[in-house]
C-alpha positions in Angstrom: 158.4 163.9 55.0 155.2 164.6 56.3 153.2 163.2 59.4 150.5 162.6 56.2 152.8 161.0 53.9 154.0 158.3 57.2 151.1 158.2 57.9 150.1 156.9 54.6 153.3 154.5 54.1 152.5 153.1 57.1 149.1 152.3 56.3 150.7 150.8 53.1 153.1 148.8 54.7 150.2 147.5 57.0 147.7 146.6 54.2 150.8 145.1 52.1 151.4 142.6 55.5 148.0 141.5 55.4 147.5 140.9 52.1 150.3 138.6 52.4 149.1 137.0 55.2 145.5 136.6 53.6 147.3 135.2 50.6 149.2 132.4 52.2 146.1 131.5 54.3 143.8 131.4 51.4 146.5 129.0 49.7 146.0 126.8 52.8 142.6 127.2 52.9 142.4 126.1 48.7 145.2 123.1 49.0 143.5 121.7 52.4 146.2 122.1 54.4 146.0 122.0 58.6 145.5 125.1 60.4 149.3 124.0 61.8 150.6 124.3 58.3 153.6 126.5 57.1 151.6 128.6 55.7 148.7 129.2 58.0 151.8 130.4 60.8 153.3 132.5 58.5 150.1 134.3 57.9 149.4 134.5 61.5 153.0 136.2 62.0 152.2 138.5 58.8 148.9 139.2 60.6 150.3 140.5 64.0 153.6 142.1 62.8 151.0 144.4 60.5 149.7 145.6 64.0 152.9 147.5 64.7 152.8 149.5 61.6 149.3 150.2 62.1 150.4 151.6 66.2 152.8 154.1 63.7 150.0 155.2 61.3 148.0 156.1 63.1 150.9 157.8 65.3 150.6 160.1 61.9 146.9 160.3 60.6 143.7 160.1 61.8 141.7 156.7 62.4 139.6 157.3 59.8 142.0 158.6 57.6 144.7 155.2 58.6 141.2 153.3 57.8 140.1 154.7 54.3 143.9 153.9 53.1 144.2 150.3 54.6 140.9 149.7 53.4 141.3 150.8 49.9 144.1 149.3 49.3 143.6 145.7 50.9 140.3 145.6 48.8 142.1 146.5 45.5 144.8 144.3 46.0 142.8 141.2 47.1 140.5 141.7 44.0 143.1 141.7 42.0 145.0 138.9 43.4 141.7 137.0 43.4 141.0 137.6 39.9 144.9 136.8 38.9 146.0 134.3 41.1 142.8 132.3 42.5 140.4 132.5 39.4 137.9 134.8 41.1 135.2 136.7 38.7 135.0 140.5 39.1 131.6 141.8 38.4 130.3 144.8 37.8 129.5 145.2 41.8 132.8 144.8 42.4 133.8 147.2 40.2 131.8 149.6 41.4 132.9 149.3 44.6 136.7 149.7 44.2 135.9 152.8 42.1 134.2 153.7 45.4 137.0 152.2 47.7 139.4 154.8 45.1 136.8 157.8 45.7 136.8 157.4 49.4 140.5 157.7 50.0 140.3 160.5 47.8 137.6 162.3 50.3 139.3 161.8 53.2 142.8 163.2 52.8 143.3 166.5 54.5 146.5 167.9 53.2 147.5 170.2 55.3 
């Protein structure tokens, strides 16, 4: 594999973390639940384990590069699990911008 292709995965892996970690906080935040609940901790762990694959991409890509991916895909995800799972209305602004989120990743990949 290549540095861009880890570099990517890990990025993935990192965004995937988070957007776990945002979804068990935003049930807690929804059901009321105490910041010492279950599911607040667990998205506090999800939160910092994501920091070590983030140390590996960008081991393999460029900030910006690590950034455009983690970005992209934590706002596609979360707008989808928003709409899905929490009842959240997509508009067309939102739209807009994960066409844009798309078009940016797509800019800033160098393969070399």
């Amino acid at each position: 594999m290549t540095q861009f292709t880890f570099g990517y995965a890990f990025a993935f892996f990192t965004a995937m973390l988070v957007i776990f970690g945002d979804f068990a906080i935003k049930t807690a935040a929804d059901a009321g639940h105490a910041i010492t609940s279950t599911y607040v901790i667990v998205g506090v762990f999800l939160y910092g384990t994501s920091a070590l694959f983030w140390f590996y991409a960008m081991h393999h890509v460029t900030l910006a590069q690590a950034g455009v991916a983690y970005s992209m895909l934590t706002l596609i995800a979360l707008a989808v699990i928003g709409a899905v799972w929490f009842g959240e209305a997509l508009h067309a602004r939102e739209y807009a911008g994960l066409g844009c989120a798309l078009l940016s990743m797509v800019l800033m990949s160098r393969v070399a």
